[in-house]
KEKOLRO-825617 format. One record per residue (C-alpha): residue in three letters; y negated, x negated, z negated; residue number from 1. Coordinates in pm, whole numbers, plus 32768, in hexadecimal, padded with zeros to 4 digits. Layout:
BEGIN
REC rest   py   px   pz  nr
REC  ala    Y    X    Z NUM
...
***
This chain:
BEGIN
REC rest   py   px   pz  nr
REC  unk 6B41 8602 7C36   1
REC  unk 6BE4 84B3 7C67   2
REC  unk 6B42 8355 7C0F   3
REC  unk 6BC6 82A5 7D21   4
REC  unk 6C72 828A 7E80   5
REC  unk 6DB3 81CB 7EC5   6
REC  unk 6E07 8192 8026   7
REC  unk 6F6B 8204 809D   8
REC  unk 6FE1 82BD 819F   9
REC  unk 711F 834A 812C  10
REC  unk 7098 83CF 7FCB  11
REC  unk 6F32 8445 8099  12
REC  unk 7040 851D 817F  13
REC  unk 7120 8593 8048  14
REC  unk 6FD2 85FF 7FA7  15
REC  unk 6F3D 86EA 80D7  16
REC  unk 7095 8762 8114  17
REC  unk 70F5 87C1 7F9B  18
REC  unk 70D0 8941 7F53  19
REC  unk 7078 896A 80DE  20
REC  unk 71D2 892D 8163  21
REC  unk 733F 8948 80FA  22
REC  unk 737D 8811 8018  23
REC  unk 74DB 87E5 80A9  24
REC  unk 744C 87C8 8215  25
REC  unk 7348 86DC 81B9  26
REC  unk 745E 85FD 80F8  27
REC  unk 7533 8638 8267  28
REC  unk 73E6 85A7 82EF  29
REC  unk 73AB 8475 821B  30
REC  unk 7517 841A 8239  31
REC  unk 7518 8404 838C  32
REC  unk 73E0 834A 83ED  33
REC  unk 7383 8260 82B3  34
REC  unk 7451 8113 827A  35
REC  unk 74E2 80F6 8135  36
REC  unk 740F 7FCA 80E9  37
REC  unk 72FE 80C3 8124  38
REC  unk 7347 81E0 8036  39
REC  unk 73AC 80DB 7F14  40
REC  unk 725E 8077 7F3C  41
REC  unk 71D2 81E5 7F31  42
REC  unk 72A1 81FE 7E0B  43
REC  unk 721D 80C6 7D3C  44
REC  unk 70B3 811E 7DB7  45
REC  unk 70BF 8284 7D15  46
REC  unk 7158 8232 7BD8  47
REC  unk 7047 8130 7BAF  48
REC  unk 6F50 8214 7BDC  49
REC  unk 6FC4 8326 7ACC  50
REC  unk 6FCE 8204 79CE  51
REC  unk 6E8B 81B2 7A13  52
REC  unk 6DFA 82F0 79CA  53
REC  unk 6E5C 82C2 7843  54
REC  unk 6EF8 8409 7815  55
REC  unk 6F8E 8456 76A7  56
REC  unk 708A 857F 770A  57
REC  unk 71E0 856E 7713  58
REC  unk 722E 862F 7867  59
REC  unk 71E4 8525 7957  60
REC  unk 7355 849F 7A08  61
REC  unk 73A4 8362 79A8  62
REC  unk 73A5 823C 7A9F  63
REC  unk 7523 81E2 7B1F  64
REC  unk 7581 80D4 7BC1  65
REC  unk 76B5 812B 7CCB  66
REC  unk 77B3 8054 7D33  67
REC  unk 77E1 7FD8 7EAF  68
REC  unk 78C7 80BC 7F64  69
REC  unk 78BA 81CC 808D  70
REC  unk 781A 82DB 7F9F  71
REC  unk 7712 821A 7F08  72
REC  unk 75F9 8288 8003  73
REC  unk 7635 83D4 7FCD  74
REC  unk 7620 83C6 7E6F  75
REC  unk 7506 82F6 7E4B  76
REC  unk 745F 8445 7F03  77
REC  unk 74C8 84FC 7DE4  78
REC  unk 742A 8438 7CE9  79
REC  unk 72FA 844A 7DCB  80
REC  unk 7304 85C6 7DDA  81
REC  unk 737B 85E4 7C57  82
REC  unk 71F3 8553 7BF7  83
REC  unk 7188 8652 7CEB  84
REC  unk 7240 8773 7C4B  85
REC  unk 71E3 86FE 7AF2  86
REC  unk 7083 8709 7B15  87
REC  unk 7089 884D 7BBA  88
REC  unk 7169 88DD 7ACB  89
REC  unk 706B 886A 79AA  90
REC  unk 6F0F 88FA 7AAC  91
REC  unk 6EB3 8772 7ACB  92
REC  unk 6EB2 873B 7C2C  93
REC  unk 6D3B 8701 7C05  94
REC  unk 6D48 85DD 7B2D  95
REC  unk 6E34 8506 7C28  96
REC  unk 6D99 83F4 7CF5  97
REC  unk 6D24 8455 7E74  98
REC  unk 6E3B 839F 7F57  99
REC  unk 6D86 833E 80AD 100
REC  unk 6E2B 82B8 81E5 101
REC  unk 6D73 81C6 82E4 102
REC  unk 6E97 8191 8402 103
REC  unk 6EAF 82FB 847D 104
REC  unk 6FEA 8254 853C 105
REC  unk 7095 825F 83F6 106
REC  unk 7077 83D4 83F2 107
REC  unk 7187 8485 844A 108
REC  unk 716D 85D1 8542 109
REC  unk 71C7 8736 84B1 110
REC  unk 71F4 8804 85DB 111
REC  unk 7348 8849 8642 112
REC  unk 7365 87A8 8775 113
REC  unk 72C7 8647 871A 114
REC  unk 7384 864C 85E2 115
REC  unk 74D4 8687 86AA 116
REC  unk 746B 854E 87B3 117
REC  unk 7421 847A 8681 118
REC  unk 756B 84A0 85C8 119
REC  unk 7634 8476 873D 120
REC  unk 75AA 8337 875B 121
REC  unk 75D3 82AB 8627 122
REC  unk 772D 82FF 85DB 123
REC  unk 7751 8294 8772 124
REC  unk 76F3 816D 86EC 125
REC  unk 7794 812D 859F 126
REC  unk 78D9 81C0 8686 127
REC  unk 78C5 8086 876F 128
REC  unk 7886 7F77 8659 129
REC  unk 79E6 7FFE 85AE 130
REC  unk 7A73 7FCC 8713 131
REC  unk 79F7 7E97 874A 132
REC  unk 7A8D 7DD9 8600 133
REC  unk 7BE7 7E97 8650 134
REC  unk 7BE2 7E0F 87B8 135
REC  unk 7B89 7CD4 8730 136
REC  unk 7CB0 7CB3 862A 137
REC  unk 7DB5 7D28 86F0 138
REC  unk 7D3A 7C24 8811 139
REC  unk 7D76 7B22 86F0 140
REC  unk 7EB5 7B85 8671 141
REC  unk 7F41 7BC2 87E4 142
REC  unk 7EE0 7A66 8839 143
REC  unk 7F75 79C3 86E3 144
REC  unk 80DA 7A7F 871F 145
REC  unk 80CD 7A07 8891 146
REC  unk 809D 788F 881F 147
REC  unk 817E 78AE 86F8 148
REC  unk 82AF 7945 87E0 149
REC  unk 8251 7879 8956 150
REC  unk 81EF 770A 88D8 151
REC  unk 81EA 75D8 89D2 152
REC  unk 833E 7566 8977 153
REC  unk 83FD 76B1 89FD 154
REC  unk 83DB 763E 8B70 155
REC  unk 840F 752C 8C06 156
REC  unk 82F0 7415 8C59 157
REC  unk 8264 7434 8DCF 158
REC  unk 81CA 731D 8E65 159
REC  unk 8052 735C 8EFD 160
REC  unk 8092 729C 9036 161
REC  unk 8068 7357 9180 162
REC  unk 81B5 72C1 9208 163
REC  unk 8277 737D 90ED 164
REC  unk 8189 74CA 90FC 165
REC  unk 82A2 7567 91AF 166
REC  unk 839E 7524 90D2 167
REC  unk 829B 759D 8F92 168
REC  unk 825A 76ED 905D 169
REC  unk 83F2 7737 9093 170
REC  unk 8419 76C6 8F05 171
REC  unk 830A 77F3 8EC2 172
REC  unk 8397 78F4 8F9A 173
REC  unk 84D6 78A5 8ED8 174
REC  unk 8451 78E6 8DC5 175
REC  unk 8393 7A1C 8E48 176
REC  unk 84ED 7AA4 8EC1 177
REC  unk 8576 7A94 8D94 178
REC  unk 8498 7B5A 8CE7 179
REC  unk 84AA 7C5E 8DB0 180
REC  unk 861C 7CA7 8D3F 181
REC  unk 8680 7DD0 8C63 182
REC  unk 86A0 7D69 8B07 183
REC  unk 86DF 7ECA 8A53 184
REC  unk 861C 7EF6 8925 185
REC  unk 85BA 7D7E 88ED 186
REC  unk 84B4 7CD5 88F7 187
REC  unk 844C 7B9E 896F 188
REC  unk 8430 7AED 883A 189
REC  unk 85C8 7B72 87FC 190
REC  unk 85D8 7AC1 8946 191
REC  unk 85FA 792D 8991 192
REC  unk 8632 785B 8AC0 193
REC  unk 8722 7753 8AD8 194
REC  unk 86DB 7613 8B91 195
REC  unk 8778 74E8 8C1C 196
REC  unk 8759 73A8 8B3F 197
REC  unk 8647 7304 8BE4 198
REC  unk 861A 715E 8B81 199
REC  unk 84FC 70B0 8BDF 200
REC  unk 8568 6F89 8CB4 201
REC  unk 8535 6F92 8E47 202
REC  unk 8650 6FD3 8E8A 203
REC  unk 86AF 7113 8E07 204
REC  unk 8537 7169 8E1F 205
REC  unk 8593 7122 8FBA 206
REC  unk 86D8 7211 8FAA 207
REC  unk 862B 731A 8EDC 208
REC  unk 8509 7353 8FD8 209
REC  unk 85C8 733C 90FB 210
REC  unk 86F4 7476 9052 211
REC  unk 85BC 7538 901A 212
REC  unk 857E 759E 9162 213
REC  unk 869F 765B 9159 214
REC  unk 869A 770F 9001 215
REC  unk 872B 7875 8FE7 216
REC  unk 8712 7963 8EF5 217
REC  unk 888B 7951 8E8E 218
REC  unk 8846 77E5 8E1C 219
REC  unk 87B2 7840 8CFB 220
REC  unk 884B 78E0 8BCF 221
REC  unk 87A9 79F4 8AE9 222
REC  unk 880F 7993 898D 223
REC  unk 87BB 7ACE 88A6 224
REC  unk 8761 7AAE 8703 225
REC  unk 886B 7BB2 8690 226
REC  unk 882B 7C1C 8536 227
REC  unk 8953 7C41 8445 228
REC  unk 897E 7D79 83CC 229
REC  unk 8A1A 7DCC 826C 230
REC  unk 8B36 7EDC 8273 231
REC  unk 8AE4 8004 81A1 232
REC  unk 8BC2 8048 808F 233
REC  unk 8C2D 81B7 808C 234
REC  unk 8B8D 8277 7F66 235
REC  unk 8C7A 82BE 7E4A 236
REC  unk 8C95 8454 7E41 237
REC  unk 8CF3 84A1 7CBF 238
REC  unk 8D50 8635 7C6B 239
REC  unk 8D10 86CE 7B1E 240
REC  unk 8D90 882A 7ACB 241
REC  unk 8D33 88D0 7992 242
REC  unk 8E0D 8925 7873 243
REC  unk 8F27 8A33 790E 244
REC  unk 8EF9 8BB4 7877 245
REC  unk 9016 8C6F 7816 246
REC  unk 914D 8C78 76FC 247
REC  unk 91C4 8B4C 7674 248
REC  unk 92F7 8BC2 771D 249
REC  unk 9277 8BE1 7881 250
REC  unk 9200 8A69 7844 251
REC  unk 9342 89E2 77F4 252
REC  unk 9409 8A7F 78E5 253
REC  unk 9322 89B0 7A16 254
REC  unk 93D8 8869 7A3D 255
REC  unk 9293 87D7 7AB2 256
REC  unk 919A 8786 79B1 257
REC  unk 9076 86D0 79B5 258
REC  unk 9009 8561 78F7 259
REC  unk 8EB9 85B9 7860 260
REC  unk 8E22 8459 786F 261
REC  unk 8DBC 839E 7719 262
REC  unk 8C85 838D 767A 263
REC  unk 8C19 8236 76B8 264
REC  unk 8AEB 814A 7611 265
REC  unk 8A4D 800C 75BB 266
REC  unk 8A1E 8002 7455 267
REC  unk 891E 7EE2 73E6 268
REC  unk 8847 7E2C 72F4 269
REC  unk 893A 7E56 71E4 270
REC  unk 897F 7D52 70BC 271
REC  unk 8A48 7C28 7144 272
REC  unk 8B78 7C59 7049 273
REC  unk 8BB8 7D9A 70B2 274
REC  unk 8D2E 7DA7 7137 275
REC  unk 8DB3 7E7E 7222 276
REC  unk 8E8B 7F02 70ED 277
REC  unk 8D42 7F64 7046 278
REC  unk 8C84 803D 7169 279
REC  unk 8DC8 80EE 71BB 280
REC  unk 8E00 8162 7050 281
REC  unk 8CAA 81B6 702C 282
REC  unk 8CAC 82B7 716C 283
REC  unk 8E1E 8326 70C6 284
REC  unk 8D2E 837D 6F98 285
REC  unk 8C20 8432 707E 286
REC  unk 8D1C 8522 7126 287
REC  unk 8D7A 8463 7262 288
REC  unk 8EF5 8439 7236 289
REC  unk 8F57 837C 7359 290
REC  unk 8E3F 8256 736B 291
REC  unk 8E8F 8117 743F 292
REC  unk 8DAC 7FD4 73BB 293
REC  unk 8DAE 7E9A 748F 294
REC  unk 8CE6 7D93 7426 295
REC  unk 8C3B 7CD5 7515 296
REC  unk 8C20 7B75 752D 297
REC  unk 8AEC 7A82 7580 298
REC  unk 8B13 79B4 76A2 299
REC  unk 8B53 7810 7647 300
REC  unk 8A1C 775D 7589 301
REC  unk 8962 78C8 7562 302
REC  unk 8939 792A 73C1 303
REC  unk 88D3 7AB4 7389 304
REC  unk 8839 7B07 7243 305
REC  unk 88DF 7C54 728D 306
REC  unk 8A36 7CE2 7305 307
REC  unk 8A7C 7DBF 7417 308
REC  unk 8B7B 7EA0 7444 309
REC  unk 8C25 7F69 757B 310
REC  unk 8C8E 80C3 74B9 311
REC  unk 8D43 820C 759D 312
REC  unk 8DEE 833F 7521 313
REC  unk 8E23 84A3 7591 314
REC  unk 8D0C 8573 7615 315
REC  unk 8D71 8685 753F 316
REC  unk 8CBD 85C6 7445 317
REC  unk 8B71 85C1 7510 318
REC  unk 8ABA 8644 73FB 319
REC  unk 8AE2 8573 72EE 320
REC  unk 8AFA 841C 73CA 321
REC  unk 896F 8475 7452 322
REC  unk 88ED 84F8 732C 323
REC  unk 87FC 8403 727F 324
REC  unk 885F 844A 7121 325
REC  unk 89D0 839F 7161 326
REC  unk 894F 8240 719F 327
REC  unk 8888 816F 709F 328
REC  unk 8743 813A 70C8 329
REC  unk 86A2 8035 718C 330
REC  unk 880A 804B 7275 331
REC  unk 87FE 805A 7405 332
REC  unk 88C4 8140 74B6 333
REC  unk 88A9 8176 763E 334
REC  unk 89B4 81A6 776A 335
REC  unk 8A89 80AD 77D9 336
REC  unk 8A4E 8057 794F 337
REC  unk 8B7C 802C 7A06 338
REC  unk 8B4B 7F33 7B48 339
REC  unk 8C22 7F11 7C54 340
REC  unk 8CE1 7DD6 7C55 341
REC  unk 8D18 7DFD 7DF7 342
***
């Protein structure tokens, strides 16, 4: 029989309910009404206890400590259920401390129908809490796109004298009637209203409030943000037949033939005296027979260690030019890339 009596009410529920209810409904269970903060502490609490009962066995689950993310909860009632299942695996159910529970609010119902009301609610509530932060960001970013694209300085100034409120309220229906024009697919930060150069001395300020009494809508004019588009270069359709069956003779009567296309390569990291000379006798030697070598040259005030080559022939010699054994060792060979100079 235990020695002593810890007080929780998670691990007091998990202990009536083991071997009395399915484990995976109980886990459901605990989910769904404990906070997180509250099986963590379940958790800690239980793992405490086993160590202090001493034991000298290797069977009992070692103590993990989870990282913070959705999942965590639900493993941390593994672990809890993994010292069950080890002691009852072993017949040493006995020898684990009694787990008692003093807020029988902390209890969660089993029957069906509680159980059912309990989850609603809290994922009811958990629901509007995610609503509420999206409502509240999209509020923000609404209102910093609306101050970003309508600042003070697109309108003109009205004056907050009741002798010029008439002219302020036919300014604003202006305005009003103007946005109540079909723009298409744009939108009204594509979209920008022009005004009259307005100066600040009392004069013009005189002229300006007396024209806007009669403002119309054709006054103003919509100035749209059109967006330069790049013309789109045709793709470049290339055909490659394969080598034509038949008789040598059958070939040579056709008076159209094809231009397989060369074999072509950077060839790097060789010594710096190599010549051109040199590389294209050595291929000779290797059984390519028509090898073209091109040194290349470094650009002004740039010293290589190394030389580089450009090197083409046929493709009937495919074979040899990729094979590794040709080239010497420690030598570079990959594709030449061909860029379009349009």
């Amino acid at each position: 029989m235990a020695a002593c009596f810890y007080r929780n009410e998670l691990l007091c529920f998990v202990a009536n309910k083991y071997g009395n209810s399915p484990n995976e409904s109980v886990k459901s269970v605990i989910l769904n009404f404990y906070t997180p903060t509250e099986i963590s502490g379940a958790k800690e609490l239980i793992f405490k206890a086993v160590n202090e009962l001493n034991l000298t066995v290797d069977w009992v689950p070692r103590q993990v400590n989870r990282r913070r993310s959705e999942d965590k909860p639900r493993l941390e009632i593994d672990d809890i259920y993994a010292v069950f299942d080890a002691f009852d695996e072993h017949v040493q159910l006995n020898i684990l401390p009694e787990f008692v529970a003093k807020d029988l609010e902390r209890l969660p119902p089993f029957r069906t129908d509680e159980l059912d009301l309990c989850m609603a609610v809290r994922r009811i509530s958990a629901l509007e809490s995610k609503v509420s932060s999206i409502v509240s960001n999209c509020v923000e970013m609404v209102s910093a796109n609306v101050k970003a694209n309508f600042s003070a300085n697109d309108f003109p100034k009205f004056n907050n004298t009741s002798a010029n409120s008439a002219q302020n309220m036919s300014m604003i229906t202006a305005v009003n009637t103007m946005s109540e024009i079909d723009t298409g697919n744009k939108t009204l930060s594509d979209i920008q209203i022009s005004e009259p150069d307005i100066h600040h001395d009392h004069a013009t300020s005189a002229c300006w409030s007396e024209g806007t009494a009669n403002v119309n809508a054709s006054d103003f004019t919509l100035v749209t943000n059109k967006r330069r588009v790049k013309p789109k270069t045709p793709p470049r359709v290339t055909v490659l037949k394969g080598t034509k069956t038949g008789t040598s003779n059958e070939a040579s009567s056709s008076s159209v033939r094809g231009v397989p296309r060369r074999l072509t390569a950077y060839v790097g990291r060789l010594d710096r005296d190599t010549t051109e000379e040199d590389l294209s006798q050595f291929l000779k030697s290797s059984g390519i027979a028509d090898p073209v070598c091109k040194k290349l040259k470094s650009k002004e005030g740039i010293v290589y260690r190394t030389a580089a080559f450009f090197v083409s022939c046929s493709s009937e010699w495919k074979h040899i030019f990729h094979n590794e054994d040709t080239w010497p060792a420690g030598c570079e060979l990959r594709d030449w890339v061909w860029h379009d100079k349009r």
